[in-house]
BATORMAR-49557 format. One record per residue (C-alpha): x negated, z negated, y negated; residue in one letter; residue number from 0. Coordinates in nm, 2 decimals, decimal comma, always signed. Each point is the difference from the previous one (the first is absolute). Layout:
<pts>
{{X; Z; Y}; "A"; NUM}
...
</pts>
This chain:
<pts>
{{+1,64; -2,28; +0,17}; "X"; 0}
{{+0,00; +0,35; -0,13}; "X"; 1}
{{+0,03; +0,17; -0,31}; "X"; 2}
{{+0,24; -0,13; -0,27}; "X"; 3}
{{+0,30; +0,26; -0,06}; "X"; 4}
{{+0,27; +0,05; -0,32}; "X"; 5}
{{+0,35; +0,08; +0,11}; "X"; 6}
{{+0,18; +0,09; -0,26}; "X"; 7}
{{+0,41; -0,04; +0,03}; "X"; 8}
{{-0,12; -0,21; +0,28}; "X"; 9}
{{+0,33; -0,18; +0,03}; "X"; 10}
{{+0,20; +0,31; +0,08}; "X"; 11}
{{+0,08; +0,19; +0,32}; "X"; 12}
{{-0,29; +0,18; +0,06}; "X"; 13}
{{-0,26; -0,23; -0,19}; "X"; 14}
{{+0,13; -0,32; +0,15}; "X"; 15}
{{-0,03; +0,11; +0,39}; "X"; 16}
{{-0,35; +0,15; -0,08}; "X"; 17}
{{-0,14; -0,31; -0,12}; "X"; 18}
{{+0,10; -0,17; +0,31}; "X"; 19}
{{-0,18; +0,28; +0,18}; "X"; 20}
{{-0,31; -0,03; -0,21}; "X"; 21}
{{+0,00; -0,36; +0,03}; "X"; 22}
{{+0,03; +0,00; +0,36}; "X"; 23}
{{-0,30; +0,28; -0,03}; "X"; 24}
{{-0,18; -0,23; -0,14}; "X"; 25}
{{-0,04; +0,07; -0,35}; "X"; 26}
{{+0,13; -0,23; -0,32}; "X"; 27}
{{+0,26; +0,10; -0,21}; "X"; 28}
{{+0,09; +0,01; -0,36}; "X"; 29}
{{+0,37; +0,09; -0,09}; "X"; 30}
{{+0,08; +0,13; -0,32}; "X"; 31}
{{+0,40; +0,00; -0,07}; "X"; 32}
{{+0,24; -0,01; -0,31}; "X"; 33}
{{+0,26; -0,06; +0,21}; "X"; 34}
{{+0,22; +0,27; -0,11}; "X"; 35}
{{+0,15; +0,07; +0,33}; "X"; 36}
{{-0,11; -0,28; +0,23}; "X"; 37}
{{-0,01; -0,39; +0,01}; "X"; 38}
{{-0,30; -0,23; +0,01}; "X"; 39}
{{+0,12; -0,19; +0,30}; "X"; 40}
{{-0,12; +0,34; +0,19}; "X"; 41}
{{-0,36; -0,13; -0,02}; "X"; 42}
{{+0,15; -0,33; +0,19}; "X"; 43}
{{+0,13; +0,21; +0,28}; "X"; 44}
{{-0,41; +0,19; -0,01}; "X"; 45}
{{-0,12; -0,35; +0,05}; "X"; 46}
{{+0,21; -0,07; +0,29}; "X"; 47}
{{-0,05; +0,26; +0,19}; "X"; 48}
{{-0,45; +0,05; -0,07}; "X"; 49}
{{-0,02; -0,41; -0,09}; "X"; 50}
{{-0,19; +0,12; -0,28}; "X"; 51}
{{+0,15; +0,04; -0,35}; "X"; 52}
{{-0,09; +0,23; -0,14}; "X"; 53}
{{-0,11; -0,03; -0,40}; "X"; 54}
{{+0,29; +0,13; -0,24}; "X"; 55}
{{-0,02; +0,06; -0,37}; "X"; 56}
{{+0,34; +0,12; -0,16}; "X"; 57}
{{-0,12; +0,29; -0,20}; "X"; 58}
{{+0,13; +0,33; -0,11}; "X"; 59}
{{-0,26; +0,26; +0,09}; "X"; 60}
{{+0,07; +0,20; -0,37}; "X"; 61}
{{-0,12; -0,27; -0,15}; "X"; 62}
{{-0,36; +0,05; -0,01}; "X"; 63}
{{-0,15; -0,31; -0,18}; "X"; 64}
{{+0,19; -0,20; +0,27}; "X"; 65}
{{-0,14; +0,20; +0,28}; "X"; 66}
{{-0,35; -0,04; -0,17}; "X"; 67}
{{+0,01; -0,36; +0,03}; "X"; 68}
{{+0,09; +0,05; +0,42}; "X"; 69}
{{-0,27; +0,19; +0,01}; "X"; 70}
{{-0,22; -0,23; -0,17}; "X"; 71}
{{+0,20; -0,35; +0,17}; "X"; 72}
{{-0,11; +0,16; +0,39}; "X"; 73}
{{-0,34; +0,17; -0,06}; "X"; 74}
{{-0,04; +0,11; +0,37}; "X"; 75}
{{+0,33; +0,25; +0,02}; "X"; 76}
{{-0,20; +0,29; +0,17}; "X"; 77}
{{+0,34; +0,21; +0,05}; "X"; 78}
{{+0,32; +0,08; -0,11}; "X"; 79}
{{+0,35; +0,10; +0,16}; "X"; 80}
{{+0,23; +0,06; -0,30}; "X"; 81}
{{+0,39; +0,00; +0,07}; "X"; 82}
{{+0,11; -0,13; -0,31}; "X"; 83}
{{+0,24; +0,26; -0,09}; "X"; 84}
{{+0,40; +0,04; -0,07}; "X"; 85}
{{+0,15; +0,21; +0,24}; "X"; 86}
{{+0,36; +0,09; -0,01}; "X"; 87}
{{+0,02; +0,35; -0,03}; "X"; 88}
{{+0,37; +0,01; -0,13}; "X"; 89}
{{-0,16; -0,30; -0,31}; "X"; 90}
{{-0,29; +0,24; -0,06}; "X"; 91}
{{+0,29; +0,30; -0,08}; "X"; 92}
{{+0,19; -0,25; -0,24}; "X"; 93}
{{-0,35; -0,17; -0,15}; "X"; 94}
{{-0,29; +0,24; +0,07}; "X"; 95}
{{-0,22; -0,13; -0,27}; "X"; 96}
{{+0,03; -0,34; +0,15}; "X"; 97}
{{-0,14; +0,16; +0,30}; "X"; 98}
{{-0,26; +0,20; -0,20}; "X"; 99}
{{-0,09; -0,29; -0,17}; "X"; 100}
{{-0,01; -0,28; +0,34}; "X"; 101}
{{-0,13; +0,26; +0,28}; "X"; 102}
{{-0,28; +0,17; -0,22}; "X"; 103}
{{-0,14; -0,24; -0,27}; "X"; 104}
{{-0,07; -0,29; +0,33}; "X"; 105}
{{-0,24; +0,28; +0,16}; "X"; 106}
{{-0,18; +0,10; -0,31}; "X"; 107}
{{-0,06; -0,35; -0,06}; "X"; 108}
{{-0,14; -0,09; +0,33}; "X"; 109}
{{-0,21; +0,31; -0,02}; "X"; 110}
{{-0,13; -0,12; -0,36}; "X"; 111}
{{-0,06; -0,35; +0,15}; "X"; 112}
{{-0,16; +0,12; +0,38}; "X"; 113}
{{-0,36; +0,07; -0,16}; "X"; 114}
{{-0,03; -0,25; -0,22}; "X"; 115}
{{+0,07; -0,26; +0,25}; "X"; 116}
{{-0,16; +0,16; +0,28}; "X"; 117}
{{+0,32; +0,06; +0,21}; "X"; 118}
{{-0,16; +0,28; +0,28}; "X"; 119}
{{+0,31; +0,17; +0,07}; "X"; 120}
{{+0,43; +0,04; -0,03}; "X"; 121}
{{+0,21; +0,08; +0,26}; "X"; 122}
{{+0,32; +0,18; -0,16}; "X"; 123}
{{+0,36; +0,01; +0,13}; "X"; 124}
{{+0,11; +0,35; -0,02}; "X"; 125}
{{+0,33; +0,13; +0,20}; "X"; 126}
{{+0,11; +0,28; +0,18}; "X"; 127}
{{+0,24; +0,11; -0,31}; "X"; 128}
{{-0,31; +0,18; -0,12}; "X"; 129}
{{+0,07; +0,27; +0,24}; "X"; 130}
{{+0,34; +0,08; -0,08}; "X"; 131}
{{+0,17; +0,17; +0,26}; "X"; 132}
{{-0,31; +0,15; +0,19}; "X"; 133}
{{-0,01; +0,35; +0,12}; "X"; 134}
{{-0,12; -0,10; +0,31}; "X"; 135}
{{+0,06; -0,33; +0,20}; "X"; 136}
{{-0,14; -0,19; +0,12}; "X"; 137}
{{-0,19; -0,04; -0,34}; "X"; 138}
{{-0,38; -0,06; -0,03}; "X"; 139}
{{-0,19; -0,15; -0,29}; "X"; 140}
{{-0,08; +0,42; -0,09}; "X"; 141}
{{+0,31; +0,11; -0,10}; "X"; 142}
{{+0,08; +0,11; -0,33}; "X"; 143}
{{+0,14; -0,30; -0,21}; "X"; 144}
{{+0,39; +0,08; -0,16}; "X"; 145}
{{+0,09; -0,05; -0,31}; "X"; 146}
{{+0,15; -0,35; +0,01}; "X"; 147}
{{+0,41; -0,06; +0,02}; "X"; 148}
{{-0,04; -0,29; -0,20}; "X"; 149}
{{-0,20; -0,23; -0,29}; "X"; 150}
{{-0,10; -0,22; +0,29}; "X"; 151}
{{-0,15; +0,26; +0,23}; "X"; 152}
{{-0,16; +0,14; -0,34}; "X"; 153}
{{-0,19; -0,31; -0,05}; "X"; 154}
{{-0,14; +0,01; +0,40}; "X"; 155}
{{-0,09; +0,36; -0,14}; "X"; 156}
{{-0,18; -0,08; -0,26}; "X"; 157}
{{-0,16; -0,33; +0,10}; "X"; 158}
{{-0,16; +0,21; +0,28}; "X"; 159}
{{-0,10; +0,24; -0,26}; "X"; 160}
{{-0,16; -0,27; -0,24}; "X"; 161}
{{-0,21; -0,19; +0,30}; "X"; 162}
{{-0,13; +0,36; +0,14}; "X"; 163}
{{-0,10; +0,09; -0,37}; "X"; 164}
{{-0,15; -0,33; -0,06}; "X"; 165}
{{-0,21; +0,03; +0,30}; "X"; 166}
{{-0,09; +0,34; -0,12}; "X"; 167}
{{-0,13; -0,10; -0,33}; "X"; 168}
{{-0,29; -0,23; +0,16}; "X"; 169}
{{+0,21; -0,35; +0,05}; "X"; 170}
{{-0,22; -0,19; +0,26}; "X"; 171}
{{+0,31; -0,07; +0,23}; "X"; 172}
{{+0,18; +0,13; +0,33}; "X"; 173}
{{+0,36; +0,09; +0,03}; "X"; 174}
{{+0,23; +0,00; +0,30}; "X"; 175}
{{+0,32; +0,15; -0,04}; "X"; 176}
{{+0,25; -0,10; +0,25}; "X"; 177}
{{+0,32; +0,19; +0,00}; "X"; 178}
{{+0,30; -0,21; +0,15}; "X"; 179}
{{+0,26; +0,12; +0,18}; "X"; 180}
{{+0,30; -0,22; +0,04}; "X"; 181}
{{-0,09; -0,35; +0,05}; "X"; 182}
{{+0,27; -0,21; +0,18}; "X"; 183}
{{+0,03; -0,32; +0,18}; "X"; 184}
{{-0,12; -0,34; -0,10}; "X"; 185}
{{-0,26; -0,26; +0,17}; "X"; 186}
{{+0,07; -0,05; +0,33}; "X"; 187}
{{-0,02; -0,43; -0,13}; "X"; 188}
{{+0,30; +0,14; -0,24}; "X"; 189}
{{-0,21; -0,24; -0,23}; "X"; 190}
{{-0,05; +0,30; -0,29}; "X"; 191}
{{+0,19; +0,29; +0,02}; "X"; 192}
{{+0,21; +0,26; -0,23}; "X"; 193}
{{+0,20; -0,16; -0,31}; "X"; 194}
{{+0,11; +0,26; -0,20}; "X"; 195}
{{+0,21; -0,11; -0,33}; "X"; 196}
{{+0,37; +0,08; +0,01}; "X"; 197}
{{+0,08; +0,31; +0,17}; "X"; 198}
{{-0,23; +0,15; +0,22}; "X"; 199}
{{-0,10; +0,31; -0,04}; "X"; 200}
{{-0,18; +0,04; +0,32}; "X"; 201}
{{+0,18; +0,10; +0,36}; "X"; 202}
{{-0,15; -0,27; +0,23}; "X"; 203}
{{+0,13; -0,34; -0,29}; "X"; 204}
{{+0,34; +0,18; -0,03}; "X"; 205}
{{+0,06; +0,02; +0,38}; "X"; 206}
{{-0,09; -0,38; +0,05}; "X"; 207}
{{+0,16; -0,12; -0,26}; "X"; 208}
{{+0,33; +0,20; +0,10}; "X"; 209}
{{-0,05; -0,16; +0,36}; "X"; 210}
{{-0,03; -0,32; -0,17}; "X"; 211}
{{+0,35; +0,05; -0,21}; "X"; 212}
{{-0,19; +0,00; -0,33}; "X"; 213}
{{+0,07; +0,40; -0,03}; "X"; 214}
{{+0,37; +0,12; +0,13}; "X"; 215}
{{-0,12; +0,34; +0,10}; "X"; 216}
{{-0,28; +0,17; +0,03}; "X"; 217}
{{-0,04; +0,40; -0,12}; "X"; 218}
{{-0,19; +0,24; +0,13}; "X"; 219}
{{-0,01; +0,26; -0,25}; "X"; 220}
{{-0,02; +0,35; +0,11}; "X"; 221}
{{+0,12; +0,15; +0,36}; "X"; 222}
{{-0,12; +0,36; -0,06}; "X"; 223}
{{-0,32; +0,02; -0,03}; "X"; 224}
{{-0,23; +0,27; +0,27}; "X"; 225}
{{-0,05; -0,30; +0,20}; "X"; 226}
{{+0,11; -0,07; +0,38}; "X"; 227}
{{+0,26; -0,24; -0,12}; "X"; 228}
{{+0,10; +0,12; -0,37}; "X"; 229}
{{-0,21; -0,32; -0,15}; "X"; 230}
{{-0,33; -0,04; -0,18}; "X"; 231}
{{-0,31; -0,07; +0,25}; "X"; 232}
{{-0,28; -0,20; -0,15}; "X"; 233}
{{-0,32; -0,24; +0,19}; "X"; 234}
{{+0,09; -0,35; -0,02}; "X"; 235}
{{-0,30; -0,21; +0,04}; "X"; 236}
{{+0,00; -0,33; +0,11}; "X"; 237}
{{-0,16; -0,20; -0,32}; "X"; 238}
{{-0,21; -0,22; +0,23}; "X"; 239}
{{-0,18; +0,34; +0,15}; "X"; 240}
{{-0,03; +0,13; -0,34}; "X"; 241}
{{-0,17; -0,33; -0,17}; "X"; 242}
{{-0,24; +0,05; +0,28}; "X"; 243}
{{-0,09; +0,34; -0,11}; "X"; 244}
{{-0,10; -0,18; -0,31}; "X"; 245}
{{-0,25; -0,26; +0,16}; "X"; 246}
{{-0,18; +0,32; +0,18}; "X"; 247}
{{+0,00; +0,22; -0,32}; "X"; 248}
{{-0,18; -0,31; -0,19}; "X"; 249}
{{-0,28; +0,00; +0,28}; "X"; 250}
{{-0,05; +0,32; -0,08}; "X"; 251}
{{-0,01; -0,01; -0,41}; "X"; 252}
{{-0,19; -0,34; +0,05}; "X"; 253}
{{-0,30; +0,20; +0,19}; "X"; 254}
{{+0,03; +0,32; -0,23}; "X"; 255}
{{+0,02; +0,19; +0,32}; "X"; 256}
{{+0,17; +0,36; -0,06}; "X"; 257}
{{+0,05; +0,19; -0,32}; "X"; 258}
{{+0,05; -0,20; -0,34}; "X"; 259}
{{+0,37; +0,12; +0,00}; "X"; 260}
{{+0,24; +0,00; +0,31}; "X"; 261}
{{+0,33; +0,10; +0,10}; "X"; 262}
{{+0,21; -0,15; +0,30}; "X"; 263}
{{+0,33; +0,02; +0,13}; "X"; 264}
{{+0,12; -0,33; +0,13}; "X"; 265}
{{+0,30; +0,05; +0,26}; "X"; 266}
{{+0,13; +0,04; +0,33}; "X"; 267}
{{+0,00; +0,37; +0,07}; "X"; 268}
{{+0,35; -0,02; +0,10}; "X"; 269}
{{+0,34; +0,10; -0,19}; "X"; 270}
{{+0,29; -0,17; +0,04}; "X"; 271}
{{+0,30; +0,08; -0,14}; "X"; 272}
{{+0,24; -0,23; -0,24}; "X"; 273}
{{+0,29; +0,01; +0,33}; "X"; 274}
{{-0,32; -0,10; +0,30}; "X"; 275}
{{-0,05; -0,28; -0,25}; "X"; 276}
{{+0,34; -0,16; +0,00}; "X"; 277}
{{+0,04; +0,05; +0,43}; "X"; 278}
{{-0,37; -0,15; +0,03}; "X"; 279}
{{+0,13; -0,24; -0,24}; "X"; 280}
{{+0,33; -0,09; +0,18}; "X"; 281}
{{-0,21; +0,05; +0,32}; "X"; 282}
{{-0,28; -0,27; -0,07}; "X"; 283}
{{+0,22; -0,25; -0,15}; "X"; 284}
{{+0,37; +0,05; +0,16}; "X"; 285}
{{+0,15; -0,03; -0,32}; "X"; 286}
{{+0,25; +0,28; -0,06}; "X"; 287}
{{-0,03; +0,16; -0,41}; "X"; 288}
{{+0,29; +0,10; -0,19}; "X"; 289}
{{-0,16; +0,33; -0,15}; "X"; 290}
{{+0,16; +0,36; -0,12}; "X"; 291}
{{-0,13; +0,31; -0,10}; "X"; 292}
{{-0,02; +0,06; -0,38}; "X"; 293}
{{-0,09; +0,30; -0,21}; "X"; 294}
{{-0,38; +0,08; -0,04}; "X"; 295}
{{-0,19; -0,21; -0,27}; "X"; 296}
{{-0,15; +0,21; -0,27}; "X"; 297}
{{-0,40; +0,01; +0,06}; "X"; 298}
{{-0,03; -0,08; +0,36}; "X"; 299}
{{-0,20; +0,16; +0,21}; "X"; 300}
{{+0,10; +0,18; +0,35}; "X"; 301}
{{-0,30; -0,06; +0,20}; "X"; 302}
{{-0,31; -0,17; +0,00}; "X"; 303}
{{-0,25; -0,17; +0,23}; "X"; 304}
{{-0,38; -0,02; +0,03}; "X"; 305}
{{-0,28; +0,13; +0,20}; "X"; 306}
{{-0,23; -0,30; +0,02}; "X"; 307}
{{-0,26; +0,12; +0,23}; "X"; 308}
{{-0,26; -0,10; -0,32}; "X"; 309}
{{+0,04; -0,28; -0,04}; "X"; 310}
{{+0,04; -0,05; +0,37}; "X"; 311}
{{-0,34; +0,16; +0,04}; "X"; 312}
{{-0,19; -0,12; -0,31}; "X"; 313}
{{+0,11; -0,30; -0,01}; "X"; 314}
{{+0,10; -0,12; +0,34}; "X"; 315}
{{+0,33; -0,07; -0,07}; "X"; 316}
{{+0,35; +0,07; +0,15}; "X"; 317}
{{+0,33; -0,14; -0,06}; "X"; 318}
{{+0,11; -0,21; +0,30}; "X"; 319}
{{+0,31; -0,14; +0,03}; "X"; 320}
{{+0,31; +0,14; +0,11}; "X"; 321}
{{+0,31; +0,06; -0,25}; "X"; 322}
{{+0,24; -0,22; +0,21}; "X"; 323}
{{-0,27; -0,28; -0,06}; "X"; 324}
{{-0,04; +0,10; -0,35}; "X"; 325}
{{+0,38; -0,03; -0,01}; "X"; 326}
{{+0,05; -0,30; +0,15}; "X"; 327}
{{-0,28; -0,18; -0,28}; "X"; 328}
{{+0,21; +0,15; -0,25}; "X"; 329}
{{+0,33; -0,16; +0,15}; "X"; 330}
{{-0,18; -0,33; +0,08}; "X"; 331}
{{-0,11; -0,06; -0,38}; "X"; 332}
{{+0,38; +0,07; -0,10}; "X"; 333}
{{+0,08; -0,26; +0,25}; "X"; 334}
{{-0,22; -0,23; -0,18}; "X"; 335}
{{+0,08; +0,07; -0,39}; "X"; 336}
{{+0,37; -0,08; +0,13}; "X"; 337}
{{-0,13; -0,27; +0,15}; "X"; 338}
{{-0,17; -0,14; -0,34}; "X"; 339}
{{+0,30; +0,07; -0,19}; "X"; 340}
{{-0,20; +0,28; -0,20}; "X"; 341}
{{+0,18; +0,30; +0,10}; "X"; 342}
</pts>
């Protein structure tokens, strides 16, 4: 058995397939959640898929007594990955101290908390909205970060700011920043998957929930935009391929190899466009979308997608899988909320 691992928001999107990939890596987990914008039954669905359950603890990471006690409860945590975070960037507008207070105060507490409990190192998810719209794509982990178009990119801004100047003040820890690109698609079991509350406010939920007949339409905001089809182009990366990128950046903080602080982009390398994504939809699935073109959305960017040849390189990773499979997980876990009666 390896090394015992924190994953905090560990019942969301992200945290919950990156458990199952730890666990199947061999390494034990403990998920920290308040359950702010997930369900407990999530670490059912881990169990089913590893046959290991993980150990959960509903905690809110801001709370810092409570997190002490984790700490002190499961003595051999040697890493963390820390999720915990809201992330609706249209909330963060209407409620940014919320988001000041939620995305910022978790870190500085688990930073507090890593030395005294001997916690070797934090992995850190970061996001391409750092980079704004980039000057040149594909982007690379040098270019100059953009003032952010949001309170919710601000706190990825400043969270990376707080762990490098940690790290430059002495703290005896390592620090992998992985910056996400669009993560899509849900385990190929369709066990776990994405569960956003009410609306969603991400493309790949709204077009399978508008398949489904939950949504009447879907709209694709913007048509004339210096793109080959008039509509935004961003990386979508299958979530499976990008929990993996985790499991091979904690190798690397678990053996201290590289610098004390480092910076990854996490995606495909590819762009694809808001239009591509409905055909490959339609394509993979043979179920037709009622969509139209609406005006642009305030704040969205035109273009966007990631040179990955870092991470790649450094630390043997690539993303896989193909965006009609990608597409067809996302469909298949539909299916089956439809199928539970839960959406």
């Amino acid at each position: 058995m390896k090394q015992t691992i924190l994953v905090t928001g560990g019942t969301g999107f992200i945290g919950s397939h990156t458990t199952v990939e730890l666990q199947n890596a061999g390494y034990k987990v403990v998920i920290v959640d308040n359950l702010s914008n997930s369900q407990a039954s999530v670490v059912d669905g881990i169990e089913k898929i590893t046959h290991v359950r993980p150990a959960f603890e509903q905690v809110d990471c801001c709370d810092k007594e409570a997190m002490d006690k984790v700490f002190a409860k499961y003595p051999d945590i040697e890493g963390i990955i820390h999720f915990a975070a809201s992330k609706a960037v249209g909330e963060s507008v209407e409620k940014p101290l919320l988001y000041y207070r939620n995305n910022i105060l978790s870190l500085v507490n688990l930073l507090e908390l890593m030395p005294k409990h001997g916690v070797k190192g934090i992995i850190f998810s970061s996001s391409c909205t750092v980079y704004g719209q980039p000057d040149v794509l594909p982007v690379t982990e040098d270019a100059p970060i953009k003032a952010a178009e949001s309170p919710y990119g601000n706190t990825k801004q400043i969270n990376e700011e707080i762990i490098r100047d940690d790290i430059k003040s002495g703290a005896p820890i390592k620090a992998i920043l992985l910056r996400y690109f669009n993560p899509i698609g849900s385990h190929p079991t369709a066990l776990i998957g994405e569960m956003p509350n009410g609306v969603p406010m991400n493309l790949i939920p709204y077009v399978t929930q508008t398949a489904i007949g939950i949504r009447e339409q879907l709209k694709v905001f913007g048509n004339d935009y210096d793109t080959p089809d008039g509509t935004c182009i961003r990386d979508y990366i299958y979530v499976v391929d990008l929990a993996k990128a985790h499991v091979k950046a904690m190798e690397r903080v678990l053996d201290m190899d590289g610098d004390k602080l480092e910076v990854f982009n996490i995606g495909t390398g590819n762009g694809v466009s808001t239009k591509q994504i409905i055909d490959a939809f339609e394509k993979a699935t043979g179920v037709k979308l009622n969509w139209t073109y609406a005006p642009r959305r305030a704040g969205d960017i035109e273009k966007v997608w990631a040179n990955p040849e870092k991470a790649n390189k450094v630390l043997g990773w690539k993303a896989e899988t193909s965006l009609e499979d990608t597409l067809k997980s996302a469909w298949n876990w539909q299916k089956r909320l439809r199928e539970e009666g839960i959406q």
